[in-house]
C-alpha positions in Angstrom: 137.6 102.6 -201.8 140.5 104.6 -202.5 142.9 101.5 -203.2 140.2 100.1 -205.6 140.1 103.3 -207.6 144.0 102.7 -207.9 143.8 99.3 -208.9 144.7 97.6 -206.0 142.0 95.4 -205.0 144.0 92.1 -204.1 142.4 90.7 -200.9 139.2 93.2 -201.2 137.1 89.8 -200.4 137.6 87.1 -197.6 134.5 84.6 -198.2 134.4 82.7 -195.2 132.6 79.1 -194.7 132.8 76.1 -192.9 131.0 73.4 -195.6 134.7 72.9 -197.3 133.2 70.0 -199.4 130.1 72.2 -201.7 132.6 75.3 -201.0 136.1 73.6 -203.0 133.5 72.1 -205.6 132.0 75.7 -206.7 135.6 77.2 -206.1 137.1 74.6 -208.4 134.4 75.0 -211.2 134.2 78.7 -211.3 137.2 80.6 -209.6 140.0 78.4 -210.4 143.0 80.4 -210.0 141.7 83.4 -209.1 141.3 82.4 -205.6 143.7 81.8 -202.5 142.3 79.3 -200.1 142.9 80.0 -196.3 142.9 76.2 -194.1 141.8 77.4 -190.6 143.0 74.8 -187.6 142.0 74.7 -184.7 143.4 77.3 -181.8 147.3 76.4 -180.6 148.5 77.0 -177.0 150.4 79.7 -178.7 147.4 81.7 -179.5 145.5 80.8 -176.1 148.6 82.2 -174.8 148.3 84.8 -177.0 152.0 84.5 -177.5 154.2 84.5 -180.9 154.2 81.6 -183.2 156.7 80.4 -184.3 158.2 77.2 -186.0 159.2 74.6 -184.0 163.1 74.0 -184.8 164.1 72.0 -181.8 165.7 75.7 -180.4 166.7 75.5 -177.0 167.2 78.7 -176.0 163.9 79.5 -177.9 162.1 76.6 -176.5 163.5 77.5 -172.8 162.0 80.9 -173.2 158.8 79.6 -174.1 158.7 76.8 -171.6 156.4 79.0 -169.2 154.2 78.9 -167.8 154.8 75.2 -167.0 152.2 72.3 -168.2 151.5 69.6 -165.8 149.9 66.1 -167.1 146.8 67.0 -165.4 146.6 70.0 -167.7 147.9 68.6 -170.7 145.1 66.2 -170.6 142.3 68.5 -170.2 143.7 70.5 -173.0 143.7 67.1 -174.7 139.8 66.4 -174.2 138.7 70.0 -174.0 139.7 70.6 -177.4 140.9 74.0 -179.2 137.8 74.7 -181.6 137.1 78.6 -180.8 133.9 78.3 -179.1 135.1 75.7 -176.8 138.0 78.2 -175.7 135.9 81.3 -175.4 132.8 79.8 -173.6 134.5 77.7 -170.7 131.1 76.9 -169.7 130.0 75.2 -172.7 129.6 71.5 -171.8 132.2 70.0 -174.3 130.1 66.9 -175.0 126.8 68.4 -176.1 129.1 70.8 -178.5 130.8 67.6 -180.1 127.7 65.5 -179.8 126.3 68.5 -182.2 129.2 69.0 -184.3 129.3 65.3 -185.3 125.6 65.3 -185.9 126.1 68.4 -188.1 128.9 67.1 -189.8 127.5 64.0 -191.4 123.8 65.0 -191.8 125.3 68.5 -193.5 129.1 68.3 -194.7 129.5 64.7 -195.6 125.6 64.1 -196.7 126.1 64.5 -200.4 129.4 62.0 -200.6 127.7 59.3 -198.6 124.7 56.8 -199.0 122.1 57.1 -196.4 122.5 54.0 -195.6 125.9 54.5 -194.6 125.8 57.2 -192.3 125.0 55.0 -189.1 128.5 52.9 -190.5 130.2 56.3 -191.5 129.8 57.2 -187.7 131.2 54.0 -186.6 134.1 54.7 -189.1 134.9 58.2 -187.0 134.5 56.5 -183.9 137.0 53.9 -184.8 139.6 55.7 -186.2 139.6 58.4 -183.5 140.4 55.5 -181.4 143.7 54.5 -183.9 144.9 58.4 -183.5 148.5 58.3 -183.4 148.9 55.0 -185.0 149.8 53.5 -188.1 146.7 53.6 -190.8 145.9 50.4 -191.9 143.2 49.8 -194.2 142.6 46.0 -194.5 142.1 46.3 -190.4 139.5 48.4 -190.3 137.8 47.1 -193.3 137.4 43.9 -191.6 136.6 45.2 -188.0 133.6 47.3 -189.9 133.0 44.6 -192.6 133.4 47.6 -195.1 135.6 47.1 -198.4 139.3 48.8 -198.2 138.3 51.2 -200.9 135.5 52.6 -198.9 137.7 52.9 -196.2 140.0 54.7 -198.3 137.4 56.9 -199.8 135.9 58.0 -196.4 139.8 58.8 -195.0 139.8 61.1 -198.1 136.8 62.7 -197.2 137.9 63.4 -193.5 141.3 64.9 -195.1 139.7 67.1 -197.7 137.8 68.5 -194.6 140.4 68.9 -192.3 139.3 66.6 -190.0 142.5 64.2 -190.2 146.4 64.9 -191.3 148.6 62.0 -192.0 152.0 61.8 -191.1 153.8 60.3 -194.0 156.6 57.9 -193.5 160.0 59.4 -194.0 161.4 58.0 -197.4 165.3 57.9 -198.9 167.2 56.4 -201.0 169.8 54.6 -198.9 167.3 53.0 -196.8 163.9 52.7 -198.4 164.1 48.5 -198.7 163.7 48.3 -195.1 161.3 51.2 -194.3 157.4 50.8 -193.2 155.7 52.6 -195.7 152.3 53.4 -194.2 150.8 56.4 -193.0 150.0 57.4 -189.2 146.5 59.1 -189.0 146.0 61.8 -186.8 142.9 63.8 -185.8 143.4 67.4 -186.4 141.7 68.5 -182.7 142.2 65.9 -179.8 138.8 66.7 -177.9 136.8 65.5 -181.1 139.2 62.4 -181.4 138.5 62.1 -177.3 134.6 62.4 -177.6 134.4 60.3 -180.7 136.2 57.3 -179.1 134.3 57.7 -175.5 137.8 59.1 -173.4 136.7 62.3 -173.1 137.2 62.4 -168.8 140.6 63.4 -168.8 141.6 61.5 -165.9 140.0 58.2 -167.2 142.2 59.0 -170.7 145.5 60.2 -168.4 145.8 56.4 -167.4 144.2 54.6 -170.0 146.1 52.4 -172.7 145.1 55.5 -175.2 147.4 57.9 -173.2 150.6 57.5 -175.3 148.8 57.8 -178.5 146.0 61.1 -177.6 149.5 63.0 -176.1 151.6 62.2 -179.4 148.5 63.8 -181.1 148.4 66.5 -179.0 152.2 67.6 -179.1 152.4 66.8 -183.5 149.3 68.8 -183.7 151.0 72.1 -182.0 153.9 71.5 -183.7 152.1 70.9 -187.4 150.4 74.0 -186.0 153.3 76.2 -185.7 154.4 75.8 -189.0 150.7 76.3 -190.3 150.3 79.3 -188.8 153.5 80.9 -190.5 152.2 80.6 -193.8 154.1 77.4 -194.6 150.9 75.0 -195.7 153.1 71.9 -196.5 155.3 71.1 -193.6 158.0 68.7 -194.2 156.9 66.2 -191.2 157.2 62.5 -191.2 157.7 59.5 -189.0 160.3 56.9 -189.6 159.8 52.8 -188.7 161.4 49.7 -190.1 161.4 46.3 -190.6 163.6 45.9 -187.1 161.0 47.7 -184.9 163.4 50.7 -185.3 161.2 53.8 -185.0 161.4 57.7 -184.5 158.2 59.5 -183.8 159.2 62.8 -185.5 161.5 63.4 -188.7 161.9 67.1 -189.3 163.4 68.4 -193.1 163.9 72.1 -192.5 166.3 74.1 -194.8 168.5 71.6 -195.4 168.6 70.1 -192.1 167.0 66.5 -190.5 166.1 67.2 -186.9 164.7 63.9 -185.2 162.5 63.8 -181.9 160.7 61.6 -179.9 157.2 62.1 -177.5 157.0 60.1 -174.5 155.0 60.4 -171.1 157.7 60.7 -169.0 160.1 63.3 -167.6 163.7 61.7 -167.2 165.6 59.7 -170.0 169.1 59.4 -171.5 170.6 58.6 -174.5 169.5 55.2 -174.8 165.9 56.3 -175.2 167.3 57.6 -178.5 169.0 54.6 -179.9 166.3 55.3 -182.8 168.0 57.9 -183.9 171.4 55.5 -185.4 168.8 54.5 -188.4 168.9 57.7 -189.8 172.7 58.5 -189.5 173.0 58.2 -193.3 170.7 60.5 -194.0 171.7 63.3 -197.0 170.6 65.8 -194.8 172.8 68.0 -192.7 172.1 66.6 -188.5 170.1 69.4 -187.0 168.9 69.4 -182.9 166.1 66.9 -182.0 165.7 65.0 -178.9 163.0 64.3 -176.8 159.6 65.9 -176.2 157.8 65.5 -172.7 156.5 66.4 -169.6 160.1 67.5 -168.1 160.1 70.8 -166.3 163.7 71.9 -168.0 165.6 71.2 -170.7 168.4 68.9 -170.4 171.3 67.3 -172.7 171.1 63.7 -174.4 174.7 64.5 -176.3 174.7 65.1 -179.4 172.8 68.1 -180.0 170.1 66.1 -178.4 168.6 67.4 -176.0 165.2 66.7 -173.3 162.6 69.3 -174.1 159.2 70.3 -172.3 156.3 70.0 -174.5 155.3 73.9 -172.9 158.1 74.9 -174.9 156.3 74.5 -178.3 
C-alpha cells in the first residue's frame, strides 16, 4: 500500500487466464498499451530440475556442467509423451490420457468455439490430430488441404489459431542474402508440449513411439522445445531460431543468430558421429555472421570434438 501511496504501482495487478483467444480480444480493445502480456510454456527440464535457466549458446563447459544427471532414451521418451503441463508434473498419478483427452475436449468446445463453425469441430479435431503427427516437419499447406479435403486458407486460418494460443511455434527458415535463390522457404511446425503432440497423433506409449517412424521427429521437438524454452524463460520473447534446407537436400536442423554470431547444430538419435555428419554446415560458410560453436545434439553421455568449434553435445546438457 505504501508503494501505491508513492506512486509506484507498476506491476500492482497480474490478471491470470488461460482463454488467450476472448482474453487478447478484450485486452486489445480496452488496455492497449497499458498492459504487458506474460506467454506461459510449458515446464522445462530446467525447472523440473529446479536448476538455473539459462540460454542455450552451444557452451561446453556450461553444457558439461549441466549434463547431469544423465538422460537415457528410455527417459527422454517418457518425458516426451508425459508432457510438461504443471499438473501432469506435480500429480505423477494423473493418467496422462484422460488429462489430454480433457484438455482437447476443453479446448475446442471452450477456446476455439467462437472462431470455428460447429460443423467444423469434428474436422478441426482431425486437423490437430494430423498435424501433431507432422511435428518436426516442414508445414505444407496444399498437403493437408487435400488429405482433409479442406481449402488451404482454412488450413492456414486454423494454424493461426493454434499459434495465437500457443499451441504451435514455427521454426522459420533461415533467410540471407547471398543464398536466398536456392533456399526452401517454408516453415517447420512444431507443437509447443510433446505429450499433447504424442496423444493427439495416438503415440502416446513411449516405447511404441521410441521405435516408431515418428521417433526422429517427437525428439527434434523435444530438444527445440527446451532450447526455445531457455531463451523464453530469460525474458527474450522473440528468439532468433531457424532451420536452413535447400534445393540440394542440404539441411541444418538448427540456425542460431545470437549477438552477432551464427551457431549451427544438428539433433539426431544417436550417440557417436564425426565430422561428416556435419557436412551441412559448408552451406552456411558465407554467412555475414561471425561462426559461433554448434555441433551436434544427442543422446551421448559426454561431450566430444567434431573440429571446428564443433563439438558432440548431450541433450541433458540443455
Amino acid at each position: 500500500m505504501a508503494k501505491l501511496k508513492e506512486g509506484h504501482n507498476y506491476g500492482m495487478y497480474i490478471l491470470t487466464g488461460s482463454q488467450m483467444y476472448r482474453m487478447m480480444k478484450y485486452i486489445s480493445e480496452s488496455l492497449s498499451g497499458r498492459v504487458g502480456l506474460i506467454r506461459m510454456s510449458p515446464l522445462s527440464r530446467n525447472e523440473l530440475l529446479g536448476r538455473e535457466e539459462r540460454p542455450f549458446l552451444f557452451d561446453v563447459e556450461h553444457t558439461y556442467q549441466r549434463s547431469e544427471p544423465p538422460l537415457t532414451m528410455e527417459e527422454v521418451f517418457k518425458h516426451i509423451v508425459r508432457g510438461f503441463y504443471p499438473e501432469l508434473v506435480t500429480n505423477p498419478n494423473l493418467n496422462g490420457r484422460h488429462y489430454y483427452a480433457d484438455y482437447v475436449d476443453t479446448y475446442i468446445e471452450r477456446d476455439v468455439s467462437d472462431l470455428i463453425k460447429v460443423k467444423d469441430k469434428l474436422l478441426f479435431r482431425n486437423f490437430l490430430e494430423l498435424l501433431a503427427s507432422l511435428t518436426g516437419q516442414e508445414l505444407v499447406y496444399d498437403n493437408i488441404s487435400k488429405i482433409l479435403g479442406i481449402d488451404a486458407k482454412t488450413v492456414k486460418s486454423w494454424v493461426s489459431v493454434l499459434l495465437t494460443g500457443d499451441i504451435i511455434h514455427l521454426l522459420q527458415p533461415y533467410n540471407e542474402t547471398s543464398f536466398t535463390k536456392r533456399m526452401v522457404k517454408r516453415s517447420k511446425v512444431y507443437f509447443s508440449d510433446t505429450g499433447l503432440a504424442a496423444y493427439l497423433a495416438r503415440l502416446d506409449e513411449p516405447e511404441s513411439l521410441m521405435v516408431s517412424a515418428f521417433a526422429g521427429r517427437f525428439y527434434e521437438t523435444y530438444v527445440v522445445n527446451e532450447i526455445r524454452k531457455s531463451f523464453l524463460n530469460n525474458g527474450d520473447t522473440n528468439p532468433g531460431l531457424y532451420y536452413y534446407r535447400d534445393s540440394n537436400q542440404n539441411e541444418v536442423d538448427l540456425v542460431l543468430i545470437h549477438q552477432g554470431k551464427i551457431h549451427l547444430g544438428e539433433i539426431k538419435l544417436g550417440m557417436k558421429y564425426t565430422s561428416k555428419d556435419i557436412r551441412s554446415f559448408a552451406c552456411l560458410a558465407s554467412s555475414h555472421y561471425e561462426p559461433g560453436l554448434g555441433g551436434i545434439l544427442c543422446n551421448t553421455d559426454t561431450i566430444y570434438p567434431l573440429g571446428e568449434g564443433h563439438y558432440v553435445y548431450p541433450i541433458a546438457g540443455i
